[in-house]
C-alpha angles and dihedrals in degrees: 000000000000111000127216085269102050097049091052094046083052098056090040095053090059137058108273116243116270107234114255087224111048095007088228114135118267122236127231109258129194109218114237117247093245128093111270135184110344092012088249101089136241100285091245143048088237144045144174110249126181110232098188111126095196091058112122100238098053094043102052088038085077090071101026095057083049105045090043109035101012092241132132107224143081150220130262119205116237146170141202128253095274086063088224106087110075124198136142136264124205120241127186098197138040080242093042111138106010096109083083104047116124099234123199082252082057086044094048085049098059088045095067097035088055088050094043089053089044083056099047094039080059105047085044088058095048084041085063099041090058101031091240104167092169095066096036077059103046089057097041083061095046108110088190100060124093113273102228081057091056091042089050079041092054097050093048096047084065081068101045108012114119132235080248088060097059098083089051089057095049097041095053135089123216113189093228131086095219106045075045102067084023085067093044082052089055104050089051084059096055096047087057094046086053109039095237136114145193111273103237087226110039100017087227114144119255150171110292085222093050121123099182120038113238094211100053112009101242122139109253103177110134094002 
């Protein structure tokens, strides 16, 4: 199953259609999060549109949309990812639909967000060779990283984090609900790597076998 990147990364990799009606190439568009057309939607998060305002289609809809149906709007040409399938798409405005082109600036964009994975992806990897939790962790609390990197950094921090690191975990906020429960997964896992568990009263960490805690003096057997 193909997600919305790599759609996207797909169309981007190869040379746009040419449109069957002005033979200008045709720009990636995102399609918008309401419904559209049918009110099914489109099949897929992207498409190719042609943007050119002198193609004839364009041009003459205009006229054909108001002579036949009294309204004042258009059609754009557009095509499927496969950049072989060619139907039209409605537009109210001369500027109708642009709000979803994919510019060179939205381009630029990806471009840094797919190095900046590829560098964290790597220093995660050289984190886990040498057992480093304190940089897996310094990436994992790091707002600024990508968040596909800090959710990588909080699964990996369940095989070296350290029984120390635990009330940083707890403590944090992450700002997204799945490095979230990902990092609650990952402290389970510590504890079970070593043998410990949070005291019920005072939430301090103790042995797993205790049945005192040391911290506050309650009995914890069986709790």
């Amino acid at each position: 199953m193909k997600t919305k990147q790599d759609i996207l990364d797909e169309m981007l990799s190869k040379e746009a259609p040419k449109c069957p009606h002005c033979k200008n190439s045709m720009s990636v568009w995102q399609v918008p999060d309401f419904a559209f057309g049918d009110g099914l939607g489109w099949g897929s998060p992207y498409l190719y549109v042609c943007f050119n305002d002198e193609c004839p289609s364009y041009k003459d809809g205009w006229d054909n949309i108001r002579g036949n149906f009294a309204h004042n709007a258009s059609y754009r040409c557009m095509s499927y990812p496969d950049g072989k399938t060619f139907e039209f798409i409605p537009v109210f405005s001369p500027e109708g639909g642009t709000g979803q082109l994919i510019s060179e600036q939205v381009l630029q964009e990806q471009e840094r967000l797919k190095e900046s994975i590829k560098i964290g992806f790597s220093s995660l990897a050289d984190a886990y060779v040498h057992k480093d939790a304190d940089a897996a962790m310094l990436i994992l609390l790091d707002a600024l990283q990508p968040a596909r990197v800090r959710l990588k950094a909080a699964d990996m921090i369940g095989d070296i984090g350290r029984v120390s690191d635990i009330e940083s975990l707890v403590n944090n906020k992450y700002g997204n609900q799945l490095i979230t429960e990902q990092v609650q997964a990952s402290i389970k896992k510590i504890h079970k790597r070593h043998f410990t568990r949070e005291c019920p009263f005072c939430a301090e960490i103790i042995k797993d076998r205790a049945n005192i805690c040391k911290h506050c003096g309650k009995e914890v057997a069986g709790l």
